[in-house]
VOGU-3710 file (C-alpha; in Angstrom, 3 decimals, decimal comma):
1> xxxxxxxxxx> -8,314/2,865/-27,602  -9,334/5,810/-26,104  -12,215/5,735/-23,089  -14,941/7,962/-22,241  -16,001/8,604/-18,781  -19,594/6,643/-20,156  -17,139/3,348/-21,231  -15,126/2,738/-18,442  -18,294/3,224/-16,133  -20,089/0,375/-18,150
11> xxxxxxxxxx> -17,017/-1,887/-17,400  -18,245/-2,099/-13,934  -21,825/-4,011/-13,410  -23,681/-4,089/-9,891  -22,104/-8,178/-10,134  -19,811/-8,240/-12,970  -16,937/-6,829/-14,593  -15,135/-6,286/-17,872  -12,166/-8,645/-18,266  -10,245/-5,545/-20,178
21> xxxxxxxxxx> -10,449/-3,768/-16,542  -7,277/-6,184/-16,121  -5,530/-6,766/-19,339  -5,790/-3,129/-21,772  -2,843/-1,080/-21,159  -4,731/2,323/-21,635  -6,855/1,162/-18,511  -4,374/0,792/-16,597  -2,728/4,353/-18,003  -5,749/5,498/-16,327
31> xxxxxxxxxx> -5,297/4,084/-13,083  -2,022/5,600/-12,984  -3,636/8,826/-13,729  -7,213/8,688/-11,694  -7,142/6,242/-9,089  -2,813/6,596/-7,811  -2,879/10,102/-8,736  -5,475/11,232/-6,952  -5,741/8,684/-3,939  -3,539/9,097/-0,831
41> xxxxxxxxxx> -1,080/5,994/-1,283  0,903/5,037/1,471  4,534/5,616/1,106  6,487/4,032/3,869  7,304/4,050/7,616  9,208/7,048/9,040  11,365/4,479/10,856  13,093/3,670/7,752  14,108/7,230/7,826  14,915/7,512/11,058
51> xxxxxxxxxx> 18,106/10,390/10,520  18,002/13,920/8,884  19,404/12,142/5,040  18,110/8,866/5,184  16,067/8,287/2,266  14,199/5,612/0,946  12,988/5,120/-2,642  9,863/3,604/-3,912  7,024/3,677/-6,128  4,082/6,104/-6,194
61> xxxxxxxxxx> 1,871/4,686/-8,914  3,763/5,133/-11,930  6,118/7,714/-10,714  9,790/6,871/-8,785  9,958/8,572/-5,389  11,933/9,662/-2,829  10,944/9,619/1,199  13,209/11,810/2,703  14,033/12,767/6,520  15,114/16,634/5,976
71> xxxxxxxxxx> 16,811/18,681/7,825  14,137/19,595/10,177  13,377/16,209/10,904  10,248/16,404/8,636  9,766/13,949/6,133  8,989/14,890/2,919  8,425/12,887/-0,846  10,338/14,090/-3,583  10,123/13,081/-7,126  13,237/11,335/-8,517
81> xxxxxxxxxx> 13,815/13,687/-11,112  16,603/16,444/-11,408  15,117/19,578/-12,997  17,796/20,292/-14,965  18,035/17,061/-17,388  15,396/14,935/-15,845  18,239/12,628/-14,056  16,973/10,399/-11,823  18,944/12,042/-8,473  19,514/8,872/-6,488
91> xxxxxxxxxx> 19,398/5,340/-7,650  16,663/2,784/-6,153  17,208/1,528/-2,943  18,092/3,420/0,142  20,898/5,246/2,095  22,222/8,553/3,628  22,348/11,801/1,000  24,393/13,233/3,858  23,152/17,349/4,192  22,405/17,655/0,052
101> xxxxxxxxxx> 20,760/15,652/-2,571  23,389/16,369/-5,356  22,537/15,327/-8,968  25,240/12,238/-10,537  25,037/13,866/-14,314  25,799/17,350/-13,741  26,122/18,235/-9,899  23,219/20,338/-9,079  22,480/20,146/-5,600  18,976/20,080/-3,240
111> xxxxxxxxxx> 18,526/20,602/0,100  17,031/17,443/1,544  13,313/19,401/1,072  13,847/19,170/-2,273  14,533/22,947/-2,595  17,575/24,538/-5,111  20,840/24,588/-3,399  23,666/25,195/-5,909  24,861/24,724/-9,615  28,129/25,253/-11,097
121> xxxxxxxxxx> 29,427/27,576/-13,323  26,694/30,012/-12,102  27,897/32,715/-14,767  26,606/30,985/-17,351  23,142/31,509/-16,475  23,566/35,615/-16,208  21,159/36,807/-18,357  18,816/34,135/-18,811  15,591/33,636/-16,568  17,431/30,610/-14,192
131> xxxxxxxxxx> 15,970/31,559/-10,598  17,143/29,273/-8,268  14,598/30,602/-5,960  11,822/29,469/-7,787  10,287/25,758/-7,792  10,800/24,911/-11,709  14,519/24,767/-10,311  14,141/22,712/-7,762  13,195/19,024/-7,237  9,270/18,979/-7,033
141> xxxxxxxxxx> 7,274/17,321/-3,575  4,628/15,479/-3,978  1,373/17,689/-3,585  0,090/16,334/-0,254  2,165/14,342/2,201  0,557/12,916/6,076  2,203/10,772/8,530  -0,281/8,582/10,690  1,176/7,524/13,376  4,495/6,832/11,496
151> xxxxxxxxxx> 2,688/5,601/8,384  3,540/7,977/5,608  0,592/8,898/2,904  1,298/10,899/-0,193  -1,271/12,328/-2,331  -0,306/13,490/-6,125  -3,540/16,223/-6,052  -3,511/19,271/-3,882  -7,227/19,165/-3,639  -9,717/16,355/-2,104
161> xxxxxxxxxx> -10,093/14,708/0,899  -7,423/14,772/3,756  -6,050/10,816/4,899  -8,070/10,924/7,925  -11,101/11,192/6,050  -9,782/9,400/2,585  -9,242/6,246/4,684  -12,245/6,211/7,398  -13,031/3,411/9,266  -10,041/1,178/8,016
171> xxxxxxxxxx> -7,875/3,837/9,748  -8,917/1,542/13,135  -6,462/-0,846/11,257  -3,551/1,054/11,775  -4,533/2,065/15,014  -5,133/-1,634/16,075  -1,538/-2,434/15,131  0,119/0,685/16,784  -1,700/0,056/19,964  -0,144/-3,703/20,054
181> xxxxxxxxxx> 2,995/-2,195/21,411  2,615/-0,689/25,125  4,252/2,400/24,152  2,415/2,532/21,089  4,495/2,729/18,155  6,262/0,527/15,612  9,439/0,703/13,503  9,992/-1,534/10,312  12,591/-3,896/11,203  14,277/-7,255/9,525
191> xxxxxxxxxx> 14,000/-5,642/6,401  11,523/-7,027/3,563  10,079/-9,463/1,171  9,697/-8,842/-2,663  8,307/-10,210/-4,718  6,856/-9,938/-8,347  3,834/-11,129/-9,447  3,213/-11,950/-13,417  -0,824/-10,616/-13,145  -2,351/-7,087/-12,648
201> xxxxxxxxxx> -2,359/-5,760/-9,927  -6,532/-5,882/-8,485  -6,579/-9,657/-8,732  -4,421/-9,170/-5,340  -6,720/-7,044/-3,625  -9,735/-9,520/-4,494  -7,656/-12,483/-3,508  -6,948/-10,310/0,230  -11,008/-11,048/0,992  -11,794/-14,451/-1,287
211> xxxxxxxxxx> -12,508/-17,095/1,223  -13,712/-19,453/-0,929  -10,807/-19,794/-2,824  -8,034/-21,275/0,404  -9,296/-24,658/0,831  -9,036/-25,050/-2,958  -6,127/-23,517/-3,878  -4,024/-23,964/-0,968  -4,723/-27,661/-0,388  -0,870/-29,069/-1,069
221> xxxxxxxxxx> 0,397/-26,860/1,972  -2,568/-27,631/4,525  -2,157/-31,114/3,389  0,887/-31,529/4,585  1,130/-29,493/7,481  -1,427/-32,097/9,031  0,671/-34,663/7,533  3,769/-33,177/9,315  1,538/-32,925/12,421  0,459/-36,146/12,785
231> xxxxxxxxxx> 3,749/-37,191/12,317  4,833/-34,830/15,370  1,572/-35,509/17,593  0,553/-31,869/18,196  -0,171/-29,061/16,022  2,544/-26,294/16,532  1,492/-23,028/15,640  3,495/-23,044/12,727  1,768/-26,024/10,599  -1,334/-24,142/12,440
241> xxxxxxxxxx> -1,325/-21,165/10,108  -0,577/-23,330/7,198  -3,515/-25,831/8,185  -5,962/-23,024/8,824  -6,726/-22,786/4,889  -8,142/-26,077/5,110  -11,118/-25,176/6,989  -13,980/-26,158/5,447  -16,905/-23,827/4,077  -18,685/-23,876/6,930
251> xxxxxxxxxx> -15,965/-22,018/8,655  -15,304/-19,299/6,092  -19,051/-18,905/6,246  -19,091/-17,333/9,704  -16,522/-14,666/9,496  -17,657/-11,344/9,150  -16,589/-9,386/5,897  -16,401/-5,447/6,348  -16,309/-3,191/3,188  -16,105/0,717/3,128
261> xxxxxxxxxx> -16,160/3,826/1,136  -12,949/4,247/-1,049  -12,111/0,701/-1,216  -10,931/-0,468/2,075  -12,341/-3,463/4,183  -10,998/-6,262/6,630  -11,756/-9,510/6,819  -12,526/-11,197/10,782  -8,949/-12,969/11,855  -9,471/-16,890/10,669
271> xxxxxxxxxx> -7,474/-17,113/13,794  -5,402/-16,122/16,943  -2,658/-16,957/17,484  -2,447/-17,693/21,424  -5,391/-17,104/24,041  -4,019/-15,264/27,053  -4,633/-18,200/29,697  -2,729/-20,962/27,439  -0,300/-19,394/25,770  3,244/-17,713/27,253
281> xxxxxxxxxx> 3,847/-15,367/24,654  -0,158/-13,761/24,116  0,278/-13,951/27,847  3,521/-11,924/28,291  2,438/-9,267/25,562  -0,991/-8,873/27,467  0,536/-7,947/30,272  3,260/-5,445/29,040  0,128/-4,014/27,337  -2,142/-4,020/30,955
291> xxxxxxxxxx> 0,960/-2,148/32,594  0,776/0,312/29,917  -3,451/0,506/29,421  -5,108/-1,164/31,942  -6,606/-4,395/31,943  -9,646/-3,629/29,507  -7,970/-1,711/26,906  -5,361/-4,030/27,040  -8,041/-6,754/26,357  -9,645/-4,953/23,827
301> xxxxxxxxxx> -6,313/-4,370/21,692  -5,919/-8,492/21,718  -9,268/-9,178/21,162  -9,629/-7,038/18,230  -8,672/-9,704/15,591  -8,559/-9,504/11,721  -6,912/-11,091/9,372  -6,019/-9,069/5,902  -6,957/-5,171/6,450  -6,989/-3,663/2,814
311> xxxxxxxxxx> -6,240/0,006/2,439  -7,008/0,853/-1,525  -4,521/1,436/-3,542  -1,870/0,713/-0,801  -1,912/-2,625/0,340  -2,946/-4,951/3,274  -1,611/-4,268/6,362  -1,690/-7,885/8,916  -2,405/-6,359/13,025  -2,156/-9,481/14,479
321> xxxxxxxxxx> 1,408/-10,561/12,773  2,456/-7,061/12,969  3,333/-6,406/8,680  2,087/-4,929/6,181  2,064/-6,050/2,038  2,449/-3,387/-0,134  1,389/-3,657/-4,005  2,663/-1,323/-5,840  1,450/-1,466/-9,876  4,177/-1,479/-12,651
331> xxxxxxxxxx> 2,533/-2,912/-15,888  -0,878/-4,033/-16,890  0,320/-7,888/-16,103  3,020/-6,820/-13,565  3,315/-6,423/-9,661  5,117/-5,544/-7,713  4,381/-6,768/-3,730  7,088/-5,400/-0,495  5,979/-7,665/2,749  7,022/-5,470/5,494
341> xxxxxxxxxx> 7,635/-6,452/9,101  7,181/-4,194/11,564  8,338/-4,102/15,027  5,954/-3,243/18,390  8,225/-0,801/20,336  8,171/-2,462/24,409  6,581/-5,632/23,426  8,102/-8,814/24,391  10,880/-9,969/21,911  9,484/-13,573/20,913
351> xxxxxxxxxx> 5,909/-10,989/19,528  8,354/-9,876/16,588  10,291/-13,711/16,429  6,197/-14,808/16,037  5,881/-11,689/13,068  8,956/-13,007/11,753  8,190/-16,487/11,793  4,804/-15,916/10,130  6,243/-13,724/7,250  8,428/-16,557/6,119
361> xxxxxxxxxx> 5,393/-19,049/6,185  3,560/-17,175/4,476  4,733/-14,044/2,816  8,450/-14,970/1,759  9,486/-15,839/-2,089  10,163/-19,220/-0,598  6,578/-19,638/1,276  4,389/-23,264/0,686  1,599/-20,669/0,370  2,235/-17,897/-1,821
371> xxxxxxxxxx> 3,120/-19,782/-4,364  -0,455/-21,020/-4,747  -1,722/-17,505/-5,377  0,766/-16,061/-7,547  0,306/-19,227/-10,037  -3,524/-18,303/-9,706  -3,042/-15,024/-10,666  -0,845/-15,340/-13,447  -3,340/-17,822/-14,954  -5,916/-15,213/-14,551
381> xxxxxxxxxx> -4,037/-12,761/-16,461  -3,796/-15,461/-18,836  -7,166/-16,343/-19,789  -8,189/-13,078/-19,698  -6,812/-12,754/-22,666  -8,091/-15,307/-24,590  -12,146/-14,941/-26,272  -13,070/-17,311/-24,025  -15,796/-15,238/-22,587  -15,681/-11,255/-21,612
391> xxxxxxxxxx> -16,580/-10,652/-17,887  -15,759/-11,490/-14,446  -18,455/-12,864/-12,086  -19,197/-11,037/-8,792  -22,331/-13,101/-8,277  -21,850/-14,272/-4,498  -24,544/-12,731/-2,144  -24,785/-9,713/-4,136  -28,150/-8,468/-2,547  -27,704/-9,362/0,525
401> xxxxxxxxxx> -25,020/-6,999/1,801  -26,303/-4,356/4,878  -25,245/-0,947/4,985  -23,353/0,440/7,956  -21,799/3,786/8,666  -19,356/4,206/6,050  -19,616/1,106/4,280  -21,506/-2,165/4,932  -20,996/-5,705/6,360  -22,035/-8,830/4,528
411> xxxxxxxxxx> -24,382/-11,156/5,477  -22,055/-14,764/5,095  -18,326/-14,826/4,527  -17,666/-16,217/1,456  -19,820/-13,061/-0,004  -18,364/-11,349/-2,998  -18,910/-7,462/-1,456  -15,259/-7,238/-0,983  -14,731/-7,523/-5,053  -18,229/-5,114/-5,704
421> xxxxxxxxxx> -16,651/-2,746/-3,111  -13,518/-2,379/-4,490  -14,630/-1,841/-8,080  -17,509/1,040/-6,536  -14,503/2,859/-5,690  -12,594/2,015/-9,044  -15,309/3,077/-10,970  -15,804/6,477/-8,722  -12,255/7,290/-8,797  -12,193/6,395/-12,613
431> xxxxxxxxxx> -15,269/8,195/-14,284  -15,468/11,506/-11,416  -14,123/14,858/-11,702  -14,149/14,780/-7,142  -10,731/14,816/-7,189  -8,016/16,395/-9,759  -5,717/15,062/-12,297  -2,219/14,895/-10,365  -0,783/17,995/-9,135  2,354/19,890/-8,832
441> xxxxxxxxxx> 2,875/20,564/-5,357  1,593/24,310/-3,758  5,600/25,715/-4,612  5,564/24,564/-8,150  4,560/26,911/-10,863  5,746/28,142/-14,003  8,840/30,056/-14,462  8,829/33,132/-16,863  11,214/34,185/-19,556  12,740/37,363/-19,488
451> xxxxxxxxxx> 15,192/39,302/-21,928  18,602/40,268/-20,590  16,637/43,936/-19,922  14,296/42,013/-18,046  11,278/42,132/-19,875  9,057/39,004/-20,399  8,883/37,162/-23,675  6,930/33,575/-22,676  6,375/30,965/-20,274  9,312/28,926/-19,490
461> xxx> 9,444/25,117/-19,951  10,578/23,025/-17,487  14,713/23,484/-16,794
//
């Protein structure tokens, strides 16, 4: 069925939603359309394109990709789409295009900026309106592309907000995990997890902030991590992380829950993993980072600890383990999740080993842990679809939540604002005209047909 603006709005209740907001395909159609092709949606790291060719393929909503390091060292995001057949230019995955994007079906080339370089057999377009100087003939860029502070953000409308002010106080995220190396940057390194998920994909971003949901769910892994502990004596970090889920509600209670405009939010870390007196590798970051800073920004950076950061319609970037999970949409019932690891340029060595060590715990295919969620999920997806009932409880502390600048805090951590934020923004992006339908970029346009005596006849379809 087709939706009105007035429908999809009265999917979304002040504590409820519609089940159909995760199981009709023309909703999520829509998404594709309204929320990822209007949102900024973050792309990559420039460190995986670290040399004038390198490229790097990936999703943007519904629409295959290309991050590119040109020529002039800029990076730019192409569509994967040949303008003279609609060829797909380079196949998924990534690699060098050398000095030229050149198509496999019929050997047009691109400069790496996506612009026209050559075609063969130029004589055969004498007389007909081909312009290789104009964009219809060229591979198209994504309307709006940022980099923040590596992080690469791609918009599909020219007009709206910029990132800086699309993302807002969740940028402190990204700035959090940046500042964790002394030099301040990070590079993606070790490559990445992926993994597919059998349930659409905003059960994830609920799951990110559900705290009442790990002592339940994740109870065979805590289990026997203080099983495997008691055999041992102690508690190394690793069955640590594992046997943090089995706090009881008393903990989750406490943390602080942060929501704000657009979607995003972060959750207060659950925990740390080393204080700076006890343990030799907090100890040796904190003071590569008090060489570099000083001892109270260096303090500061360490101290400011959160667990799952969400940036909407991206993913969940992790400061303290230094990655970043990125969910990328493909179906109604079908995700798509990257787990990248990113290294802290200067830091001490055994920082990233600790990163790595966490994203196999925890975020690998073969995890004790993620298991539990994706089974969760899928059964969601599942009953969704049966007429067992029609909407989605929100119920938790709704009330109670405060407003601050930009957002608002909630008043005990197993609140539901994380869930009533995120679908705010879902139903703003979904039923408002704020932002436009995806764009062709500023150099697009239309070509227009002339005679062989040069005089126009019609607008030209696409080459």
């Amino acid at each position: 069925m087709s939706y009105s603006n007035e429908q999809l709005a009265a999917l979304v209740r002040g504590d409820s939603v519609h089940k159909s907001v995760y199981t009709d395909p023309e909703i999520f159609r829509l998404e594709m359309e309204r929320i990822y092709g209007r949102a900024w949606i973050y792309i990559g790291h420039d460190s995986q394109v670290p040399n004038p060719g390198d490229y790097h393929t990936t999703l943007l909503g519904g629409q295959d990709v290309i991050m590119v390091r040109g020529s002039d060292k800029k990076v730019y995001v192409l569509y994967n789409r040949c303008p003279h057949k609609g060829a797909k230019v380079v196949a998924d995955g990534c690699g060098n295009a050398g000095k030229f994007f050149r198509c496999p079906y019929h050997a047009w080339t691109f400069k790496l900026d996506g612009q026209h370089l050559a075609a063969p057999m130029k004589n055969g377009f004498e007389g007909t309106c081909f312009d290789p100087k104009h964009p219809d003939f060229s591979m198209r860029r994504v309307a709006r592309v940022e980099t923040y502070r590596g992080f690469v953000f791609a918009c599909q409308s020219a007009h709206g907000p910029d990132l800086k002010e699309f993302l807002g106080p969740i940028i402190s995220s990204i700035d959090n995990l940046c500042d964790r190396s002394p030099v301040g940057e990070v590079e993606v390194a070790g490559g990445s997890f992926k993994v597919w998920q059998p349930s659409n994909w905003k059960v994830f971003y609920e799951n990110l902030h559900d705290t009442m949901h790990a002592n339940v769910t994740h109870e065979s892994s805590y289990v026997a991590a203080r099983e495997q502990a008691k055999d041992y004596g102690s508690m190394p970090l690793e069955l640590h992380i594992m046997d943090g889920n089995g706090e009881p509600y008393g903990f989750w209670e406490k943390l602080d829950l942060y929501a704000f405009d657009n979607g995003h939010g972060y959750m207060e870390g659950i925990f740390n993993p080393g204080a700076i007196e006890t343990d030799p590798v907090t100890k040796a970051h904190y003071e590569t980072l008090k060489q570099a800073y000083g001892e109270e920004k260096a303090l500061n950076i360490l101290g400011e600890n959160r667990h799952n950061s969400i940036i909407y319609g991206s993913g969940s970037p992790h400061t303290v383990f230094q990655q970043f999970r990125v969910i990328r949409p493909v179906a109604v019932d079908r995700t798509h999740v990257e787990i990248q690891l990113f290294r802290l340029k200067g830091a001490p060595d055994e920082i990233y080993k600790r990163g790595l060590m966490y994203a196999n715990l925890i975020n690998s295919p073969s995890s004790n842990v993620m298991p539990d969620d994706i089974e969760v999920y899928g059964r969601c997806q599942e009953g969704n679809k049966t007429n067992g009932g029609d909407w989605i409880s929100m119920h938790r502390y709704d009330g109670t939540d405060k407003e601050i600048e930009g957002g608002m805090v909630a008043t005990n951590g197993t609140s539901e604002l994380p869930m009533r934020n995120q679908f705010r923004a879902w139903k703003h992006f979904m039923t408002t005209s704020l932002y436009d339908a995806p764009a062709q970029s500023e150099d697009s346009g239309k070509a227009t047909v002339r005679s062989a005596s040069g005089e126009p006849i019609a607008p030209a379809s696409q080459a």
